[in-house]
Biopython code that builds the backbone (N, CA, C, O; Angstrom):
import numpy as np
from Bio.PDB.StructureBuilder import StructureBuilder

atoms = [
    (1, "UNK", "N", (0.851, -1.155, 0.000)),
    (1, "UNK", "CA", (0.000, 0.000, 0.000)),
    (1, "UNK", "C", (0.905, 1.228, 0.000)),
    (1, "UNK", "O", (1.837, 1.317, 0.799)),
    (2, "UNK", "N", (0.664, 2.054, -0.784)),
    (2, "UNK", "CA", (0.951, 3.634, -0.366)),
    (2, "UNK", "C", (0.140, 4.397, -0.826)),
    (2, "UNK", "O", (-0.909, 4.047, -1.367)),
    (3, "UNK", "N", (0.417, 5.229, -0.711)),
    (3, "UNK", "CA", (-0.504, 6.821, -0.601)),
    (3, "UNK", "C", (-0.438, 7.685, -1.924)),
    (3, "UNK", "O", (0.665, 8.226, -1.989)),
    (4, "UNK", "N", (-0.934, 7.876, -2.583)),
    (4, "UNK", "CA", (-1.439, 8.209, -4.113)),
    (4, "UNK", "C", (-1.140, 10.217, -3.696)),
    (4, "UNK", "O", (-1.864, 10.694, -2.821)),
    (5, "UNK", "N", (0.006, 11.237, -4.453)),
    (5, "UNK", "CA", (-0.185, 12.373, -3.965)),
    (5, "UNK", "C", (-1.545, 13.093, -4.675)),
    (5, "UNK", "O", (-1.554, 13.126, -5.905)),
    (6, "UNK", "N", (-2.801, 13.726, -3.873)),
    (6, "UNK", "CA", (-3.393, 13.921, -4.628)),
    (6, "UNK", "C", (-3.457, 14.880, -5.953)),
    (6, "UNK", "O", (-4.360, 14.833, -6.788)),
    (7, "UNK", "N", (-2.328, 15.761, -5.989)),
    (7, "UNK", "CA", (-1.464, 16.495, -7.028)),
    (7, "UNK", "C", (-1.620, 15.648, -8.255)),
    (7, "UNK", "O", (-2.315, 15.870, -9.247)),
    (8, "UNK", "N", (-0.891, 14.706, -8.009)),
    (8, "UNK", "CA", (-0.571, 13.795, -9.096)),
    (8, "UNK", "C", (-1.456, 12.595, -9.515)),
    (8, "UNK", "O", (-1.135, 11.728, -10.328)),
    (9, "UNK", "N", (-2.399, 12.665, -8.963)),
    (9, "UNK", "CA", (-3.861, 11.404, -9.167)),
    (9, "UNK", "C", (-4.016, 11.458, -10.792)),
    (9, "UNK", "O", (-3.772, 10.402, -11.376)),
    (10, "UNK", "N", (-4.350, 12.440, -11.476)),
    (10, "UNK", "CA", (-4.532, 12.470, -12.922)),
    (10, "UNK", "C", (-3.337, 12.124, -13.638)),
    (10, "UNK", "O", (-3.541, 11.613, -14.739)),
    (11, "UNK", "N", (-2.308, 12.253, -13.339)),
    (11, "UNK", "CA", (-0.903, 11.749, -13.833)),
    (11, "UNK", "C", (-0.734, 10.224, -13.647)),
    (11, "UNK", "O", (-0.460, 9.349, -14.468)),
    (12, "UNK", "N", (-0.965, 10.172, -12.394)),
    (12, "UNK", "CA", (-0.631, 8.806, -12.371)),
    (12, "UNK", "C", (-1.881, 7.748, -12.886)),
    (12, "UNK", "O", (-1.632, 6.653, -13.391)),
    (13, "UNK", "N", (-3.011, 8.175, -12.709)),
    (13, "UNK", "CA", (-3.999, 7.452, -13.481)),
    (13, "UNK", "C", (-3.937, 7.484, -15.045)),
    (13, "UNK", "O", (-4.207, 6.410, -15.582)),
    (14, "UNK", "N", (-3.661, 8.414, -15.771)),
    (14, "UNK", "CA", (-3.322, 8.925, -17.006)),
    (14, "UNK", "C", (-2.265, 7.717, -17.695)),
    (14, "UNK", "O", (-2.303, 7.152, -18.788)),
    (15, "UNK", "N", (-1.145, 7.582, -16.324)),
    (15, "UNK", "CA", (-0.141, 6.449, -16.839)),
    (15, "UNK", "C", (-0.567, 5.112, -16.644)),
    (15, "UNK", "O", (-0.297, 4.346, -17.569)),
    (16, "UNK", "N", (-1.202, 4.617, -15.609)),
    (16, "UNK", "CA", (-1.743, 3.261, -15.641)),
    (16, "UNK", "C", (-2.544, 2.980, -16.539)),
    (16, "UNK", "O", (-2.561, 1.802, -16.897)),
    (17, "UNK", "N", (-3.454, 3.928, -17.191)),
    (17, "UNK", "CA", (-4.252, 3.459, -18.641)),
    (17, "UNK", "C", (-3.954, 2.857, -19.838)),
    (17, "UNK", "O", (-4.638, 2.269, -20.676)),
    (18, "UNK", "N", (-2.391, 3.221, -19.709)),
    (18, "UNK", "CA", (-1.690, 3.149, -21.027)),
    (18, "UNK", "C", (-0.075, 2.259, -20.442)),
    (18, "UNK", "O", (1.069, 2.515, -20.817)),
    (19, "UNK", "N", (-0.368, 1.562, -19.785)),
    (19, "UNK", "CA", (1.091, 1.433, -19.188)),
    (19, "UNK", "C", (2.319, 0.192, -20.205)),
    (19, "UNK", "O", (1.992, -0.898, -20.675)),
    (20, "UNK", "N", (3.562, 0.786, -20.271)),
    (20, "UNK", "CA", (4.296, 0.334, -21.361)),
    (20, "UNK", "C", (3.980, -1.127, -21.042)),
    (20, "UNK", "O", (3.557, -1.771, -20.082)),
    (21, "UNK", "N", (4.595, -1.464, -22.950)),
    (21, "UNK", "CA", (4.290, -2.762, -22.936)),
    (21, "UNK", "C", (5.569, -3.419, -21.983)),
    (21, "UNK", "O", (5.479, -4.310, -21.139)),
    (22, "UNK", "N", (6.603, -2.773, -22.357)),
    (22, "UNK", "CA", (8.058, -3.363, -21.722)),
    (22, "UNK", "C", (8.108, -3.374, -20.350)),
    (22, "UNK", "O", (8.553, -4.352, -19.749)),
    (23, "UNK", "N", (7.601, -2.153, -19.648)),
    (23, "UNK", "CA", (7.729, -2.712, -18.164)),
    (23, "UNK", "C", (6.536, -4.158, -17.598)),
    (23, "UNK", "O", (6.671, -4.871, -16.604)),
    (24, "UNK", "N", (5.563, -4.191, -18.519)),
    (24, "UNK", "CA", (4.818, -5.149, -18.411)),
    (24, "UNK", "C", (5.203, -6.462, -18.451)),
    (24, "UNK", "O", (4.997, -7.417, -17.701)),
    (25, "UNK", "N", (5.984, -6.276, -19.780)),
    (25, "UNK", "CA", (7.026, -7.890, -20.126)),
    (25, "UNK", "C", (8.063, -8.164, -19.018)),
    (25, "UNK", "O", (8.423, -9.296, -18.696)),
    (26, "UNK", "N", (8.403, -7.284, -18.595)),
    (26, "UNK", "CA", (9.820, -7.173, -17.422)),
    (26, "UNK", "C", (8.823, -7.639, -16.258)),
    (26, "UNK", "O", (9.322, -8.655, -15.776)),
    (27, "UNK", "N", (7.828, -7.382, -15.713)),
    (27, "UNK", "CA", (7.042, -7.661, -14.814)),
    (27, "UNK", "C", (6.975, -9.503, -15.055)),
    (27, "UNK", "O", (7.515, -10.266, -14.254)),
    (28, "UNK", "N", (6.249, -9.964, -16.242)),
    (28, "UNK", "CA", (6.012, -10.882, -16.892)),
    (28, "UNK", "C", (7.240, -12.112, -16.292)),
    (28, "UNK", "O", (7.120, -13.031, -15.482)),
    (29, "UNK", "N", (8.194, -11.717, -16.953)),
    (29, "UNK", "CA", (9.898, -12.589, -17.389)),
    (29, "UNK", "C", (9.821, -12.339, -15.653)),
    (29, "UNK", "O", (9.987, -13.544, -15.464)),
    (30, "UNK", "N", (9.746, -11.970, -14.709)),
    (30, "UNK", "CA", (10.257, -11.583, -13.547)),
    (30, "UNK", "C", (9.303, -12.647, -12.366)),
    (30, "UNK", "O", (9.412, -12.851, -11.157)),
    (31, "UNK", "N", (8.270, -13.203, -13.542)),
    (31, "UNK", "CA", (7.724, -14.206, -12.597)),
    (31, "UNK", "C", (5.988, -14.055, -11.318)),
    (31, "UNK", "O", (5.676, -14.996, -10.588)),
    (32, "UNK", "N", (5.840, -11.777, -12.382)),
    (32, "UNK", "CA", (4.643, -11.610, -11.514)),
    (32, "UNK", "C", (3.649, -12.044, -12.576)),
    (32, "UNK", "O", (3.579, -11.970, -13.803)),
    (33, "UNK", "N", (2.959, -12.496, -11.652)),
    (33, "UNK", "CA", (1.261, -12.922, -12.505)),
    (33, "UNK", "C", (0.178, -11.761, -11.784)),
    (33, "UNK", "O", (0.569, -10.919, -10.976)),
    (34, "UNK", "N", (-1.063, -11.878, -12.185)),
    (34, "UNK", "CA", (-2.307, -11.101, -11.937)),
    (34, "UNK", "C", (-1.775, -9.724, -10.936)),
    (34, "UNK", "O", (-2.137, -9.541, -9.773)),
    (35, "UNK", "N", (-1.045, -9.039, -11.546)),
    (35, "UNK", "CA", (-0.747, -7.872, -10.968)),
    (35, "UNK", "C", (-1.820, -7.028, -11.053)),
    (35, "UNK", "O", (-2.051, -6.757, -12.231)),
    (36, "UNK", "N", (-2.670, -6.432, -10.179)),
    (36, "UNK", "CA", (-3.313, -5.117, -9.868)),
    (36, "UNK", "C", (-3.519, -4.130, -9.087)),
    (36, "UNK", "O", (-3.868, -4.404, -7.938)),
    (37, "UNK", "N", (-3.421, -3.211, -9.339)),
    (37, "UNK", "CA", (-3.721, -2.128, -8.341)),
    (37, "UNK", "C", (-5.188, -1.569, -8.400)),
    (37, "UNK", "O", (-6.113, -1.475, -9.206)),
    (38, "UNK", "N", (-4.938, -1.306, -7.321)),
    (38, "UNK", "CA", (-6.610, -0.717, -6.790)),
    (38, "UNK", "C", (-6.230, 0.471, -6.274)),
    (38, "UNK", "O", (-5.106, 0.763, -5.865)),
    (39, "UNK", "N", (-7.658, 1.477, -6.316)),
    (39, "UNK", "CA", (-7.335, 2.925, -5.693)),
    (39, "UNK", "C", (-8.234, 3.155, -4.852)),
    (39, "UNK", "O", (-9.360, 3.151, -5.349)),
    (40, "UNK", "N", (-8.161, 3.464, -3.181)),
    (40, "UNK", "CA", (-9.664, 3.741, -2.561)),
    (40, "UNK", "C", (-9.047, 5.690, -1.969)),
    (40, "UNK", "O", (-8.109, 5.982, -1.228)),
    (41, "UNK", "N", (-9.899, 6.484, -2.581)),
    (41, "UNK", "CA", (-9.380, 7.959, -2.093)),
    (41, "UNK", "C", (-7.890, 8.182, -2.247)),
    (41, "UNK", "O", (-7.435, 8.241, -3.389)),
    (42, "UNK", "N", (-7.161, 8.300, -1.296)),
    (42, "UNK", "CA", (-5.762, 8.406, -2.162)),
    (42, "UNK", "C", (-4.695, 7.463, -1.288)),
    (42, "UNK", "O", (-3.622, 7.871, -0.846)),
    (43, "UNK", "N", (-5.238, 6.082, -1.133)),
    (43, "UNK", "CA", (-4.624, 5.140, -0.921)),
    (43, "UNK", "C", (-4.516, 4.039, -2.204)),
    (43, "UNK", "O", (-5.580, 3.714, -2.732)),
    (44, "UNK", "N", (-3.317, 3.486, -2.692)),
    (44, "UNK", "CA", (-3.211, 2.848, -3.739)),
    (44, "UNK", "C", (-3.150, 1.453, -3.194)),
    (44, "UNK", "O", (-2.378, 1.661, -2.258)),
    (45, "UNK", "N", (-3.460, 0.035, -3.127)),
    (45, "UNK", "CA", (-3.137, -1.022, -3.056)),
    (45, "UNK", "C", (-3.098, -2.114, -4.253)),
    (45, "UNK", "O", (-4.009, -2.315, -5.057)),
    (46, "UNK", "N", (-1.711, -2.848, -4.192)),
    (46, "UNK", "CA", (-1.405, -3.248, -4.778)),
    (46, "UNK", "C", (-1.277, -4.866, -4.398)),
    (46, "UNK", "O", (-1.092, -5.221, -3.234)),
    (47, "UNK", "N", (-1.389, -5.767, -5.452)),
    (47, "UNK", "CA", (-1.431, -6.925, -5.416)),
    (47, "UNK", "C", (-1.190, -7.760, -6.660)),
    (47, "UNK", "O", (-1.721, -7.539, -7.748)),
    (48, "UNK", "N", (-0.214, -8.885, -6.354)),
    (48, "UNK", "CA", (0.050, -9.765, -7.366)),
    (48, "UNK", "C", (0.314, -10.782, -6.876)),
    (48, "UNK", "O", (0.747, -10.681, -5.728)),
    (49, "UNK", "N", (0.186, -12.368, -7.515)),
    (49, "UNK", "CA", (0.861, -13.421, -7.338)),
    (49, "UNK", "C", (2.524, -13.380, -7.927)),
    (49, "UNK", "O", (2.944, -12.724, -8.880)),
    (50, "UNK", "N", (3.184, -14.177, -7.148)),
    (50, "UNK", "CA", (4.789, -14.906, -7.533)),
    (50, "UNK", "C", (4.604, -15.948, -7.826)),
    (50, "UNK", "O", (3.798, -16.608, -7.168)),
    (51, "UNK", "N", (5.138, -16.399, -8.706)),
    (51, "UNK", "CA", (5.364, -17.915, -9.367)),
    (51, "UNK", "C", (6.479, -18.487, -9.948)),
    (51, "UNK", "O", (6.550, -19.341, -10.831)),
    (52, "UNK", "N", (7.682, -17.669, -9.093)),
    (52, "UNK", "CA", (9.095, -18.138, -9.258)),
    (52, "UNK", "C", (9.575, -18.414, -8.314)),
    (52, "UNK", "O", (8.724, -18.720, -7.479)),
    (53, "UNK", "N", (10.835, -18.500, -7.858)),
    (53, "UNK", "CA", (11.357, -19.625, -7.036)),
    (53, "UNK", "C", (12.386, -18.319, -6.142)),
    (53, "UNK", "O", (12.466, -18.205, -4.919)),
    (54, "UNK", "N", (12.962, -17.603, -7.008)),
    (54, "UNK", "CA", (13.894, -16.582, -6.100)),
    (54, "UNK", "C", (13.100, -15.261, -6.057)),
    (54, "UNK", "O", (13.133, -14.757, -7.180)),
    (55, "UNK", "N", (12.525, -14.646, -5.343)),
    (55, "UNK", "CA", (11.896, -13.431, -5.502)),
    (55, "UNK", "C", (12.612, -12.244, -5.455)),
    (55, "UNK", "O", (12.128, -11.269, -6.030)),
    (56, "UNK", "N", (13.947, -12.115, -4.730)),
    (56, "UNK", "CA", (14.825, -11.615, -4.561)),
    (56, "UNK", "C", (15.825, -11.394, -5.809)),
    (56, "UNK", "O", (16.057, -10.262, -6.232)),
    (57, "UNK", "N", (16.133, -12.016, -6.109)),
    (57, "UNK", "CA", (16.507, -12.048, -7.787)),
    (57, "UNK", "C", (15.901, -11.532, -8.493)),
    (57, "UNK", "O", (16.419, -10.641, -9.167)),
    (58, "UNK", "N", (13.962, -12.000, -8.718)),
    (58, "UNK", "CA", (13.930, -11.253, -9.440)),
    (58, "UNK", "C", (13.114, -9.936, -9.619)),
    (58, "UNK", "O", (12.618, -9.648, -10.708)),
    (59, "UNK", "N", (13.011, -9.280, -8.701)),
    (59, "UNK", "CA", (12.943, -8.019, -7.887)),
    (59, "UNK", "C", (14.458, -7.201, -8.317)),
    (59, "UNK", "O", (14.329, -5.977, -8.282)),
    (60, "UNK", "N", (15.765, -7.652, -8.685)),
    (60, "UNK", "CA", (16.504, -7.094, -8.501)),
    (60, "UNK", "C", (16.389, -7.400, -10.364)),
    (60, "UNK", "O", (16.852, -6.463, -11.014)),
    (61, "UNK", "N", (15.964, -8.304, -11.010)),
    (61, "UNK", "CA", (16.063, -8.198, -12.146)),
    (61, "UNK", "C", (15.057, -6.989, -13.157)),
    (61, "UNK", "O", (15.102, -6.817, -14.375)),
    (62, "UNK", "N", (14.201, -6.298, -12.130)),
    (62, "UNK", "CA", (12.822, -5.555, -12.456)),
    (62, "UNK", "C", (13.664, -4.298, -12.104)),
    (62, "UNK", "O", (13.595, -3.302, -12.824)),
    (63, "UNK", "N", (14.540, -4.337, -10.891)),
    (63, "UNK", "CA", (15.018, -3.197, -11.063)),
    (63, "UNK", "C", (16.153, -2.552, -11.985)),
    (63, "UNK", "O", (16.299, -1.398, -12.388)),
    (64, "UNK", "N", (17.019, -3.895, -12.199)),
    (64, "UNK", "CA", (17.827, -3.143, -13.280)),
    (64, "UNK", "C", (17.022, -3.053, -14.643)),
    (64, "UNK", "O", (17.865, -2.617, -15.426)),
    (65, "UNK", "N", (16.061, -3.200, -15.213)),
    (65, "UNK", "CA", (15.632, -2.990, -16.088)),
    (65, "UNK", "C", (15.446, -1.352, -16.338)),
    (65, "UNK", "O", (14.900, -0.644, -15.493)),
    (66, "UNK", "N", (15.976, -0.817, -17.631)),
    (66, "UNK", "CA", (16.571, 0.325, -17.669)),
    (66, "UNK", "C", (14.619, 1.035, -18.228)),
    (66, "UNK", "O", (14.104, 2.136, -18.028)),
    (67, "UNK", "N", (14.222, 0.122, -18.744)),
    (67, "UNK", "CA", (12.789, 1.089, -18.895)),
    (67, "UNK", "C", (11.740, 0.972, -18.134)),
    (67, "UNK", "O", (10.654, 1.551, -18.164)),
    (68, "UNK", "N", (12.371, -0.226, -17.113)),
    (68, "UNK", "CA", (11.387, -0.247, -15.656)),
    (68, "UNK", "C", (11.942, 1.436, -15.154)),
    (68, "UNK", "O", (11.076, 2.310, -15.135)),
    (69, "UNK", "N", (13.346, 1.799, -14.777)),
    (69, "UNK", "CA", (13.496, 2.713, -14.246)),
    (69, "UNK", "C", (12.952, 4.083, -14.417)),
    (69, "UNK", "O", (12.626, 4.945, -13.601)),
    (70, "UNK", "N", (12.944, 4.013, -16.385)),
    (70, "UNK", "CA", (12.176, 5.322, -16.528)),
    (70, "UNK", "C", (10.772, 5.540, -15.938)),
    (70, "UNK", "O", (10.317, 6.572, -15.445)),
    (71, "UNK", "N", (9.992, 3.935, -16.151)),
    (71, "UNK", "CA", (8.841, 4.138, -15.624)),
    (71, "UNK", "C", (8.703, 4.868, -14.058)),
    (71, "UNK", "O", (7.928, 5.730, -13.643)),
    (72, "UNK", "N", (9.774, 4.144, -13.421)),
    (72, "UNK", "CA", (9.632, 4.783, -11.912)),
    (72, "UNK", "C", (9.663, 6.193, -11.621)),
    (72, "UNK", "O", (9.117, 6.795, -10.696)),
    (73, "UNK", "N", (10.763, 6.853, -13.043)),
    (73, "UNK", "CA", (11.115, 8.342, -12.721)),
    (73, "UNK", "C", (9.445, 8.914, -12.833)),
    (73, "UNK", "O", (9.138, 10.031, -12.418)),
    (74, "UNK", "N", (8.485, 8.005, -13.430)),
    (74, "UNK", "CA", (7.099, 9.182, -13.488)),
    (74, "UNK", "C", (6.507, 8.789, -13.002)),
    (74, "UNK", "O", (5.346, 9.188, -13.094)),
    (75, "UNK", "N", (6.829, 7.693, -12.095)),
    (75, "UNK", "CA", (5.406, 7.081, -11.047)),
    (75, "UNK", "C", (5.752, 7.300, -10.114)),
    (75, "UNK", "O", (4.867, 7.262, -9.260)),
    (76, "UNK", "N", (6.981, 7.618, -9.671)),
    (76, "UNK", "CA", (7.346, 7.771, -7.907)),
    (76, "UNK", "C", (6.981, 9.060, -7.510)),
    (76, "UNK", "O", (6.425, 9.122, -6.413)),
    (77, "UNK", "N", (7.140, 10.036, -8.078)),
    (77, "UNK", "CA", (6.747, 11.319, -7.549)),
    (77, "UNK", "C", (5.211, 11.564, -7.006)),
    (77, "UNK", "O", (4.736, 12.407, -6.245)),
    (78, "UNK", "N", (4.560, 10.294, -7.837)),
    (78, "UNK", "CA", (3.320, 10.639, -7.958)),
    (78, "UNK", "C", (2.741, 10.093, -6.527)),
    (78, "UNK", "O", (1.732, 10.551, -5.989)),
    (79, "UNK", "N", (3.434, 9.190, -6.079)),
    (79, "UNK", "CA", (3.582, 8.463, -4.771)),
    (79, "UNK", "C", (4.387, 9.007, -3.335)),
    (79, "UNK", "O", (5.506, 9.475, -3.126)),
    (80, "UNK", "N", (3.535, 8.776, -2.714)),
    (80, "UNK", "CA", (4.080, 9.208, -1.376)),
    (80, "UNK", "C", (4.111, 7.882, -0.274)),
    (80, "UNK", "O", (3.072, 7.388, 0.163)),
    (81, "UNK", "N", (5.427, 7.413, 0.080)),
    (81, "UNK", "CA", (5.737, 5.931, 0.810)),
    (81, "UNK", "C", (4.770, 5.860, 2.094)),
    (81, "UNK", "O", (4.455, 6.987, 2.474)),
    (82, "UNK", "N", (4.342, 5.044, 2.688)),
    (82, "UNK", "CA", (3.680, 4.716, 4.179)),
    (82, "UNK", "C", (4.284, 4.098, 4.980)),
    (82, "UNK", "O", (3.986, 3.995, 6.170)),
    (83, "UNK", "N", (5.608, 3.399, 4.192)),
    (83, "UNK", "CA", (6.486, 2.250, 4.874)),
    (83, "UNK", "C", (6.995, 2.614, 6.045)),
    (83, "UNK", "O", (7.270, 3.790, 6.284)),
    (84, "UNK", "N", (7.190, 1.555, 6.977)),
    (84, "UNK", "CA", (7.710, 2.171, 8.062)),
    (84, "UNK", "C", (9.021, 2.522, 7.730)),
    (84, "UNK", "O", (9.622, 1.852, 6.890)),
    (85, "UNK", "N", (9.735, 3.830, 8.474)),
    (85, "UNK", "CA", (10.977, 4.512, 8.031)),
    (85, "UNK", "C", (11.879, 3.517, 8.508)),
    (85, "UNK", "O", (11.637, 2.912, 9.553)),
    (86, "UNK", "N", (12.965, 3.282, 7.784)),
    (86, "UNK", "CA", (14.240, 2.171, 8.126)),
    (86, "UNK", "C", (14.172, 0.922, 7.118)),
    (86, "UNK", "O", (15.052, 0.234, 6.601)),
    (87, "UNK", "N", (12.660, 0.911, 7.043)),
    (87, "UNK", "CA", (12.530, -0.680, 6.213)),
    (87, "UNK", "C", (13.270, -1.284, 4.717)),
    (87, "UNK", "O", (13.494, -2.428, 4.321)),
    (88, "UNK", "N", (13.516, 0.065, 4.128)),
    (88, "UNK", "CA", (13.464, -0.251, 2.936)),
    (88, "UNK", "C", (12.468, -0.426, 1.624)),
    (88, "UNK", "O", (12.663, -0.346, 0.411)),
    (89, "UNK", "N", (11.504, -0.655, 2.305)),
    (89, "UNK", "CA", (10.425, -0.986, 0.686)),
    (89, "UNK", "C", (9.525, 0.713, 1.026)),
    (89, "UNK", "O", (9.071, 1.245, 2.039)),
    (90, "UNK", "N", (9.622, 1.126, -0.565)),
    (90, "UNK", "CA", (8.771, 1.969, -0.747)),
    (90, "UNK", "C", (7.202, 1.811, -0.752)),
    (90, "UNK", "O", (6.551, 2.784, -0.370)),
    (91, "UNK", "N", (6.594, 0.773, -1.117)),
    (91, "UNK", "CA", (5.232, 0.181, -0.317)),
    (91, "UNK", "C", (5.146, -0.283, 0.807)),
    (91, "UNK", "O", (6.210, -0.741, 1.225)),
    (92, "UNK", "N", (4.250, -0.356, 1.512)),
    (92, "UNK", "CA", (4.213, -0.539, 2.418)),
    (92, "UNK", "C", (3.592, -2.102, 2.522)),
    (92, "UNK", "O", (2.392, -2.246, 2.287)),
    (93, "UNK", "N", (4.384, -3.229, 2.862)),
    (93, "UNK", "CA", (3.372, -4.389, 2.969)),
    (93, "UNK", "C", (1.969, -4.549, 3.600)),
    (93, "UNK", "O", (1.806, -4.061, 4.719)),
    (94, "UNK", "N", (0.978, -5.161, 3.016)),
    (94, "UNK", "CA", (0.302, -5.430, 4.512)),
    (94, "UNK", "C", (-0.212, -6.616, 4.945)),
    (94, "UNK", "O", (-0.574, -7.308, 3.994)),
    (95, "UNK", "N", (-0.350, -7.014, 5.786)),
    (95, "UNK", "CA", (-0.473, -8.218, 6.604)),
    (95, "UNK", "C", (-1.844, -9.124, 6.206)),
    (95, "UNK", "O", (-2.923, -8.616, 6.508)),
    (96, "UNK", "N", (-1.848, -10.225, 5.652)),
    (96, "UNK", "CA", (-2.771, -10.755, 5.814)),
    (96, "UNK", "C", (-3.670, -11.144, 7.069)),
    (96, "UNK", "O", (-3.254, -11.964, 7.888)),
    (97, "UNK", "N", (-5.042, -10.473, 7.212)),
    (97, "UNK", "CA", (-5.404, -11.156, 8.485)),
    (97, "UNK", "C", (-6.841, -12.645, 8.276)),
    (97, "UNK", "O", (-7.257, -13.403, 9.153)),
    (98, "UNK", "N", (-7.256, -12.567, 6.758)),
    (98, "UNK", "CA", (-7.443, -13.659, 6.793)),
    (98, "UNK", "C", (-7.898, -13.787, 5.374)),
    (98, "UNK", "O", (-8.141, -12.752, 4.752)),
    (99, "UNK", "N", (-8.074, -15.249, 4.653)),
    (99, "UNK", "CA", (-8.018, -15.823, 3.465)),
    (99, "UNK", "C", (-9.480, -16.960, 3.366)),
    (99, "UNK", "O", (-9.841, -17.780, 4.210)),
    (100, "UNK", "N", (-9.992, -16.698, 2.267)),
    (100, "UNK", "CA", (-11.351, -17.439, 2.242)),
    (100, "UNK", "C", (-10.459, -18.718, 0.659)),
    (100, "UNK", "O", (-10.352, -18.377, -0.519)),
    (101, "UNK", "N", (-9.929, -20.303, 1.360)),
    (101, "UNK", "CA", (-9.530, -20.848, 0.567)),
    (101, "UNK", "C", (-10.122, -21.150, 0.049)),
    (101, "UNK", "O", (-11.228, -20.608, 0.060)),
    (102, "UNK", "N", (-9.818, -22.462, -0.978)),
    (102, "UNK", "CA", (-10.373, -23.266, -2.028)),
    (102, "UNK", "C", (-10.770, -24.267, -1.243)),
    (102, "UNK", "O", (-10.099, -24.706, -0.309)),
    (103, "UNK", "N", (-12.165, -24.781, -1.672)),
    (103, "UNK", "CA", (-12.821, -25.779, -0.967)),
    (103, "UNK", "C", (-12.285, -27.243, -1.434)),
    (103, "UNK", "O", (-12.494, -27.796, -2.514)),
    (104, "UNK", "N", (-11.352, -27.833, -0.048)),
    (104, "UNK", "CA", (-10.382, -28.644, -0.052)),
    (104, "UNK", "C", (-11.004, -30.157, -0.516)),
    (104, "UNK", "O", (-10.257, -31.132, -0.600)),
]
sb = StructureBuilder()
sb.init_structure("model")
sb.init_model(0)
sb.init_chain("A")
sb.init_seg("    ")
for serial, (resi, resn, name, xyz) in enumerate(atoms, 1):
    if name == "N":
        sb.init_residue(resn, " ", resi, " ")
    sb.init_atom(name, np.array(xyz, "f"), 0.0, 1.0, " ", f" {name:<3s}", serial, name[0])
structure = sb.get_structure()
């Protein structure tokens, strides 16, 4: 989760409409499936499945991607972090508190 600046709501919605094909494929090759974001007021949450084996890898393979980065230069501004300070991740995780499974 983070916090959508409301400045930049039309910018950054403007870019998710149309969002490159390449950071998509880099997303893709990197092992995320059903990636979406959701917007409630100017909280953004985000969600995807992993379906690779090192996530760490390839998190670091999304970041060197040189047109993932441009993408970031116009989506980060538009974002304001929630993470707790020290952590490291510019989203903020959040905790599952409960899951309606598949009927076993």
């Amino acid at each position: 989760m983070i916090r959508l600046r409301p400045e930049q709501r039309e910018t950054y919605l403007r870019l998710h409409a149309t969002v490159w094909p390449s950071v998509e494929k880099t997303l893709r090759e990197a092992n995320f499936r059903n990636y979406t974001i959701f917007l409630h007021d100017d909280l953004l949450f985000g969600y995807y499945e992993y379906v690779g084996d090192d996530y760490e890898a390839d998190l670091r393979l999304i970041a060197a991607d040189p047109q993932t980065q441009e993408w970031w230069k116009l989506t980060d501004p538009c974002q304001e972090s929630i993470a707790e300070p020290g952590s490291g991740d510019w989203w903020a995780p959040m905790r599952e508190i409960w899951h309606l499974a598949d009927e076993a």
